[in-house]
C-alpha positions in Angstrom: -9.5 -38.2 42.9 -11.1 -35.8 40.4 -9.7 -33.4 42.6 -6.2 -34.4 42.1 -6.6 -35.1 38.4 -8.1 -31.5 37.9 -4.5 -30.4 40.1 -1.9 -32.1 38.1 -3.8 -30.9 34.9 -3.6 -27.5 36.0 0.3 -27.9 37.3 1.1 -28.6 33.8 -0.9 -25.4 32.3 0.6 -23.6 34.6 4.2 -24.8 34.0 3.7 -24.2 29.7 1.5 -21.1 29.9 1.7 -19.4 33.2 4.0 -17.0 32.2 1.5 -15.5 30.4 -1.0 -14.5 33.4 -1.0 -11.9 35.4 1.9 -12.1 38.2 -1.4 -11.7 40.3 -3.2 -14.6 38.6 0.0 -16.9 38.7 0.8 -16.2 42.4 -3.1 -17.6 43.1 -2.6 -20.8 41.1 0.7 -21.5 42.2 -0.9 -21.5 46.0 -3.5 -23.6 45.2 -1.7 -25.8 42.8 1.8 -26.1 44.2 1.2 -25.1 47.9 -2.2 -27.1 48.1 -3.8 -23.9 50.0 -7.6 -23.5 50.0 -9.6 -20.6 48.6 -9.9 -19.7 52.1 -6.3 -19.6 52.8 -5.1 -17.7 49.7 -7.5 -15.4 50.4 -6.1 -14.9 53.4 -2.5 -14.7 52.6 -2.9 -12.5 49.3 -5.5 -9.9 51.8 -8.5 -10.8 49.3 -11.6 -12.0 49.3 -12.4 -16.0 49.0 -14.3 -14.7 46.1 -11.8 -12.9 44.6 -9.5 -16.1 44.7 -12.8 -18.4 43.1 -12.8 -15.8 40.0 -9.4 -15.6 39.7 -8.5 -19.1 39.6 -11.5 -19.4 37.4 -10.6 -16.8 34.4 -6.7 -18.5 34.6 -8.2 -22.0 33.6 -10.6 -20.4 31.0 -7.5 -18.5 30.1 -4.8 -21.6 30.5 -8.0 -24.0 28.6 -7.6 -21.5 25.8 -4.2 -21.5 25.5 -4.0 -25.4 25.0 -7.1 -25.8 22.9 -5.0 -23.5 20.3 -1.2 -24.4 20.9 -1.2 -28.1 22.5 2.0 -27.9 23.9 0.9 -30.2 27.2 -0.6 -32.4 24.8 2.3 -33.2 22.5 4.6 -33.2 25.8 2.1 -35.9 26.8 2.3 -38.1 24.1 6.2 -37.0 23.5 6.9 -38.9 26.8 4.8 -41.8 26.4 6.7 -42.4 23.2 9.7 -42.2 24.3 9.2 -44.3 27.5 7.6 -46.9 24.9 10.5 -46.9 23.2 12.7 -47.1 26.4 10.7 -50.3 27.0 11.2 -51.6 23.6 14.9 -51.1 23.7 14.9 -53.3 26.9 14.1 -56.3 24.8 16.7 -56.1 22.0 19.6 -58.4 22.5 22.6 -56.3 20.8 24.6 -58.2 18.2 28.3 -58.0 18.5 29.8 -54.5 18.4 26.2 -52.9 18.5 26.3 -52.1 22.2 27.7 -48.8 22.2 25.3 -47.5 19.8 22.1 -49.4 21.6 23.3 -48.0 25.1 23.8 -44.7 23.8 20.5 -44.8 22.3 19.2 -45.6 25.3 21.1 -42.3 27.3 19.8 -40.1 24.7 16.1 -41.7 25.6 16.2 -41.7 29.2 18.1 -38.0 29.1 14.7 -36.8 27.3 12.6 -37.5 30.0 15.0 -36.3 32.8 14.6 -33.1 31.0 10.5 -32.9 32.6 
């Protein structure tokens, strides 16, 4: 499970800072994060050596790591979406009073277009 945590952690690094790797150093995460390959298999596929895919992958977490520690961007997406899905949840239990509908159910759309945007 610590596997998959470490994964999904690393998808979303990848999505906010992988443009800023190497096109080398993005291919090997993207196989191991997206495909599910092992070091052994990107190695083969990229023509490396399995060692040469353990220090790539990593100097991109060291690098990705860094990147978040300073900017925070997954963080404050993180939180960003739990707010607003606590508010989408909160919104579920107001009864509108007369000629408040619109508003509440558009309130609502705006919400629920948010996350659709992840």
């Amino acid at each position: 499970m610590a596997d998959m945590d470490e994964r999904v952690a690393l998808n979303y690094l990848l999505d906010f800072y992988g443009p800023l790797l190497t096109e080398h150093r993005q291919e090997v995460l993207r196989l191991y994060c997206e495909e599910d390959l092992t070091q052994q298999e990107i190695a083969d596929q990229l023509s490396i050596t399995r060692q040469g895919v353990f220090d790539s992958l990593a100097k991109s977490k060291r690098q990705l790591n860094g990147y978040e520690a300073k900017l925070g961007l997954v963080r404050r997406h993180l939180e960003q979406t739990r707010t607003v899905e606590r508010c989408l949840r909160l919104l579920e239990g107001v009864k509108a009073l007369p000629g408040d509908a619109p508003a509440l159910r558009e309130a609502r759309n705006a919400l629920a277009a948010i996350l659709s945007k992840d």
